[in-house]
N, C-alpha and C positions, 0 to 999 in steps of 0.2 A: 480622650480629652485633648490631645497634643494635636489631630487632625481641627478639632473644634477652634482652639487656639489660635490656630496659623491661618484659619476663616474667617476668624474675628477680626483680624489687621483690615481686611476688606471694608469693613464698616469704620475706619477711622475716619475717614474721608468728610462722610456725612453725619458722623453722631457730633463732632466738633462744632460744624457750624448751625445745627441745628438746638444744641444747649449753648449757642457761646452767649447770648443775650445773660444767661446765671451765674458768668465767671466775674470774679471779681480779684484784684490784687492782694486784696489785705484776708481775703476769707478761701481761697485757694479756688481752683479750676471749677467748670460745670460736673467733671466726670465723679468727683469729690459729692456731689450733691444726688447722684442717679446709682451710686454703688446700693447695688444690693437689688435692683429691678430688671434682672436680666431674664429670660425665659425659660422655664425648665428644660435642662439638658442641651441648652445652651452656654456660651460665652461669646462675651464683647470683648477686645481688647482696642483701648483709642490712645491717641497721642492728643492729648490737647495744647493749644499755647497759646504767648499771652505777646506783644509787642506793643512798646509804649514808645510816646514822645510827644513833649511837649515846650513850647516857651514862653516864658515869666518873668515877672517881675516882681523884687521882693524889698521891703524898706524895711530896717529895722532900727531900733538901738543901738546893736552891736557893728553895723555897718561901717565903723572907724575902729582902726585896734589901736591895742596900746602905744603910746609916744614912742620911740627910739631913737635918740642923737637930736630930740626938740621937733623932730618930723612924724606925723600918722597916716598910719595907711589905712586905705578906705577900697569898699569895694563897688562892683556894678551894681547897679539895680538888675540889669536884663542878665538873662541867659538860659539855656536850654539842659533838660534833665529826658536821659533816654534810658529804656533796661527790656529785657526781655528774660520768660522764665516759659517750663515745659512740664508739661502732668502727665507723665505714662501711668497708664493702669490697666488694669481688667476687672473683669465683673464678671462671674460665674454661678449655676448652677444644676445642679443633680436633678436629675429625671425622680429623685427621693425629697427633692424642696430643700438640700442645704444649699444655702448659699456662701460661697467666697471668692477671696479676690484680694488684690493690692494695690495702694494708691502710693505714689510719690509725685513732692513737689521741686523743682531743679531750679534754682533762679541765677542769675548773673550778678557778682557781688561788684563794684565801683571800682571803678579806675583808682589806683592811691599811688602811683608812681611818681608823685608832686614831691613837693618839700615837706619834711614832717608829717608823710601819709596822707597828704591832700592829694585835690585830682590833678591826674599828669597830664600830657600833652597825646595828641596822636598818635607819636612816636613811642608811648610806652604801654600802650594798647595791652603789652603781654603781661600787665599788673593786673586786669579782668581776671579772675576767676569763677567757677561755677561753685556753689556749697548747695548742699540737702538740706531743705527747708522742715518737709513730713515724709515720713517713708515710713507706712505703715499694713497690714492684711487685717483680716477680717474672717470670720465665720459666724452662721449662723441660721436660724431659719424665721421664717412670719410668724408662728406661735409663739416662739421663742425670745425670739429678739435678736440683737447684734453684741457680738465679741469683739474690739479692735483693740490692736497691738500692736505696738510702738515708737517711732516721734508723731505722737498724733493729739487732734483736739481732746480736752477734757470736756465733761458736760456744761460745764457751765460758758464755758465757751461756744460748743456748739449748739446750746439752747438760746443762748444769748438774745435777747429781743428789745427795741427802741434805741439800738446806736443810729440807725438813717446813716452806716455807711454806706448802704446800696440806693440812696437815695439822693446822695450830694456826688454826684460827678462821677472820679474816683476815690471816697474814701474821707472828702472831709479831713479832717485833723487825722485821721488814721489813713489821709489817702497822701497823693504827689504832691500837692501845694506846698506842705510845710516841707517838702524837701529845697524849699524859697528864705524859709526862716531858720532862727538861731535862738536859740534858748528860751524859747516859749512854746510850750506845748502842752494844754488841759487833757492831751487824750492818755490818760494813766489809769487807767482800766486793766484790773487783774485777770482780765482775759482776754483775746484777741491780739495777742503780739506773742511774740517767737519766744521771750521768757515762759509763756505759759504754753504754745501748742507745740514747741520743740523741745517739749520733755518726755524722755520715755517711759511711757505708764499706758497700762490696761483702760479700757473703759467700755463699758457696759451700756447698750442702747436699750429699753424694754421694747415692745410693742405698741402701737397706739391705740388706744381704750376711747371710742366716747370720745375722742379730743385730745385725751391726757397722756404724756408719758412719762418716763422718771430713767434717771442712770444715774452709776458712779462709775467715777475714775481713780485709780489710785497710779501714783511713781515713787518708788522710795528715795531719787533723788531728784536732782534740777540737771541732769547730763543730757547731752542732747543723743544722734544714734552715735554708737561708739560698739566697738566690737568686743570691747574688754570695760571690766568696770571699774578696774584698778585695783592695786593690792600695796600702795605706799604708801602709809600713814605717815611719814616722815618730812615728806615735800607735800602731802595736802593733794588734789582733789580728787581725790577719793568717792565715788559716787555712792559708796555704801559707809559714807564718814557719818561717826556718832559724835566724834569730838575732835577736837583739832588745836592746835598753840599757833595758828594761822588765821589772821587776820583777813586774810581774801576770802577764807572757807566759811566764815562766820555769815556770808551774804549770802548763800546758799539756805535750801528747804531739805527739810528730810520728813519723809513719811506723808507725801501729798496726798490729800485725795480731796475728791471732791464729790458733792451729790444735786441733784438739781431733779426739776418737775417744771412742765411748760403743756399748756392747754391752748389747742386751735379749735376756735368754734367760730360758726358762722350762722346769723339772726337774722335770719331776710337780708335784709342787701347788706346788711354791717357784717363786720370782719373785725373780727379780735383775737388777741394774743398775749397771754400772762406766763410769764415765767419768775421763778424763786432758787433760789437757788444759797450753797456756801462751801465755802472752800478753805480748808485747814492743814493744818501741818506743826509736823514737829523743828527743834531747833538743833543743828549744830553747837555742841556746850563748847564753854571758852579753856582750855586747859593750860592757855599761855597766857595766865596771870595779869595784874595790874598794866604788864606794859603791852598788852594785846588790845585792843577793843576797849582799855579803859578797865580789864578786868569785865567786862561784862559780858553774859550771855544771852544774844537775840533771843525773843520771844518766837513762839510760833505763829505762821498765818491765822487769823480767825475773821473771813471776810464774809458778811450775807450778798449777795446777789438778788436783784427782782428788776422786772423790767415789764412794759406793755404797751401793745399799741392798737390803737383802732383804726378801721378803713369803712372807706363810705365812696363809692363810685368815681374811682383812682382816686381819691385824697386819702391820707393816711396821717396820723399823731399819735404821739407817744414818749415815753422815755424810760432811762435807763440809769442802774446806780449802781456802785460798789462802795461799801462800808466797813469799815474794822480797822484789825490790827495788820496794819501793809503799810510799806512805803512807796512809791513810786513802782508800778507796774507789781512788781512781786520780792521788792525786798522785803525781809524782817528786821522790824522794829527794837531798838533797844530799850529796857527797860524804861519808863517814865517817859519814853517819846510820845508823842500826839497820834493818835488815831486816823486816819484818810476817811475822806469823803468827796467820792467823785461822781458827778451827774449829769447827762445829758437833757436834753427839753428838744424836740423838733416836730416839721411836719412837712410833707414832701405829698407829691401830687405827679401822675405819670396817665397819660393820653396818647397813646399809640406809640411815636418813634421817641418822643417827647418826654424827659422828666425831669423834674425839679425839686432842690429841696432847701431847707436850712434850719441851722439846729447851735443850741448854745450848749456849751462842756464849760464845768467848773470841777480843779481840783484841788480840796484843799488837801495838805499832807504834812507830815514832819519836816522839816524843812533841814541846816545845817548840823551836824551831830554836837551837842550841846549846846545851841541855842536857844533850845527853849519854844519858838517860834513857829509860826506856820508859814509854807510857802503856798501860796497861790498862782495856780494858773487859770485863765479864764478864757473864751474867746468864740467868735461865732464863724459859722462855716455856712456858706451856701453854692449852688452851685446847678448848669444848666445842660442837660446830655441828650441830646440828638443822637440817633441809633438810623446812618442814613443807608445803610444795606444791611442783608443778615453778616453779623460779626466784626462791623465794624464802628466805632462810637466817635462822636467828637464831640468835645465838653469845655465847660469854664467851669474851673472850679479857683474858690475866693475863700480867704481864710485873714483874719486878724483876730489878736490878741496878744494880753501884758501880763506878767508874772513879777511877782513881787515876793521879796520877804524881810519881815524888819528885824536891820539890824545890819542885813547882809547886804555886800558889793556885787550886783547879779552880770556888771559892766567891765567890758573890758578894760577899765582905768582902776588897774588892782591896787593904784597907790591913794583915789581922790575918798577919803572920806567922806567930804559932798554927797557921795555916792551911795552911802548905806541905808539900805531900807529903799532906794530908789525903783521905780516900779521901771521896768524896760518894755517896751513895745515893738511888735512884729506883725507887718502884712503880706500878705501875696495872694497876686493871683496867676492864672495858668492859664491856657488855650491851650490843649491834647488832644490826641489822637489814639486810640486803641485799639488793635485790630485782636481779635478772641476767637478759635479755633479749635 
């Protein structure tokens, strides 16, 4: 197998830019999408990667900060956002039908060598660092199904259907543009962000039936890969914590898991796609009293999932929801807090090099811890991708929207009462470039 291996590096070359059209930033490389279709008593091993850059313009609310000495500081409207990330993997299998193999994602994290962890200058470049997104293997066979293990997607994540982030540029509200804005953002979705696929847990892929398939995932904490799972109850985060007199550990899940079911079927020229799905967990209990958290002990997750979309000769619509007991992405909720409810609506349309889309996100959620209150974010995204050689894309992507909550100062003027319950407003748009390998 080690001969097979070091044959496989051969075929990097061209498996990259022949899947790079499926790579996407927020949902990870093409080779992530092909694991598991290697040919018996063979193996592939590819490097893929991802080069971005783009320049924008972004208007917001928050674009003046707070007063200081009677003088406010204000920022540009234009400026430029650049990153790059890398997907080694492999994909194997047995002259016997198992298959396995390893996927990792490697991204570049932001310059912060500025003041107060902002972004620095040229000159401090060596603030860039690289972190591990997913780092996960795999077994398993066709009758069978697929076994994966460790920082990797859950189901309901990778069943996920009707966000149209592969349909708006890069990513829509989950893609570059809002990296233009400031404190508005509807994309709060308890799946598809690094809170939920950079947790280490098991997940279970079945076989596909007729259309249909079904998995679970389980993680008994929210730790991302780490090589120890700790053993210090005393300073808290503890990834096997049942309870805790900390404050920070209370925002944490234990006992995740998830289960989901997603149907592809195709009716003469229509193309559809239903998925359901929910996602639970247990809670961190409070053991540091009245003056922790209020004395209170978060609830656990309890989110349903469903989503769908239909296609008719490249057009496509659909959408997508998450419901329950969550706050923002994948906090838990304190007791008597408000429920989430967050949903997208879109439809996009793709004609050779060509595609386009736009989609409206609403989320409503709990908003400031004791207030009572919901915060709202809302906003529409569209956006136009030209694919002008193999692997290489260039797009505009547009993004605005307001977020509100009454009661609260969502604005930089933390002293104007004026302000409270004010609804704040944010646009941007982008011209990028992507090159996918």
């Amino acid at each position: 197998m080690r001969k097979i291996l070091l044959a496989g590096v051969a075929t990097v070359a061209m498996t990259g830019v022949a899947a790079a059209s499926g790579l996407e930033p927020t949902l990870g490389s093409s080779s992530s999408g092909v694991i598991g279709s290697s040919a018996p008593g063979k193996s592939v091993v590819r490097l893929d990667g991802y080069v971005f850059f783009s320049a924008g313009a972004g208007f917001n609310t928050l674009d003046k900060g707070p007063a200081v000495g009677g003088r406010t500081a204000k920022a540009d409207a234009f400026g430029f956002m650049s990153t790059f990330r890398i997907y080694p993997s492999f994909d194997a299998q047995t002259a016997g039908g198992l298959r396995y193999g390893a996927f990792a994602e490697i991204r570049s994290n932001s310059n912060s060598g500025g003041v107060a962890g902002g972004s620095g200058t040229g000159g401090s470049r060596g603030t860039n660092t690289l972190f591990v997104n997913r780092a996960w293997g795999f077994v398993g066979t066709d009758a069978i199904g697929q076994l994966r293990f460790g920082t990797v997607d859950g189901v309901a994540s990778i069943m996920r259907t009707g966000t149209f982030e592969n349909e708006i540029a890069d990513g829509g509200w989950n893609g570059w543009a809002p990296g233009m804005t400031r404190g508005v953002n509807p994309y709060r979705f308890s799946v598809g962000g690094g809170y939920e696929y950079s947790t280490q847990k098991i997940t279970y892929l079945s076989p596909t039936w007729s259309g249909f398939q079904v998995g679970f995932s389980f993680a008994p904490g929210s730790a991302p890969n780490t090589a120890g799972d700790g053993n210090n109850v005393i300073t808290g985060g503890n990834t096997r914590q049942a309870s805790s007199a900390f404050a920070g550990d209370l925002a944490r899940v234990r006992n995740l898991f998830e289960v989901g079911a997603r149907y592809t079927g195709t009716f003469g020229a229509v193309g559809t796609q239903i998925h359901a799905g929910y996602i639970g967990s247990g809670a961190i209990s409070n053991v540091g009293g009245a003056g922790v958290n209020g004395g209170l002990t978060p609830r656990g997750l309890s989110v349903v999932t469903a989503g769908a979309t239909v296609s008719f000769s490249g057009f496509v619509v659909g959408g997508y929801l998450n419901t329950g007991t969550v706050n923002s992405n994948f906090t838990p909720l304190n007791p008597g807090e408000k429920s989430s409810m967050v949903y997208t609506l879109g439809a996009g349309y793709t004609n050779g090099p060509w595609a386009a889309g736009v989609a409206y996100t609403n989320a409503s959620q709990a908003g400031a811890l004791g207030n009572g209150a919901k915060r709202v974010d809302q906003g529409w995204a569209a956006g136009v991708t030209y694919t002008y050689v193999p692997g290489a894309r260039l797009f505009v992507e547009f993004v605005t929207g307001t977020a509100k909550e009454r009661g609260v100062n969502l604005t930089n003027d933390a002293t104007s009462a004026a302000n409270l319950g004010k609804e704040i407003k944010s646009t941007a748009i982008i011209l990028g470039n992507s090159f996918r390998w």
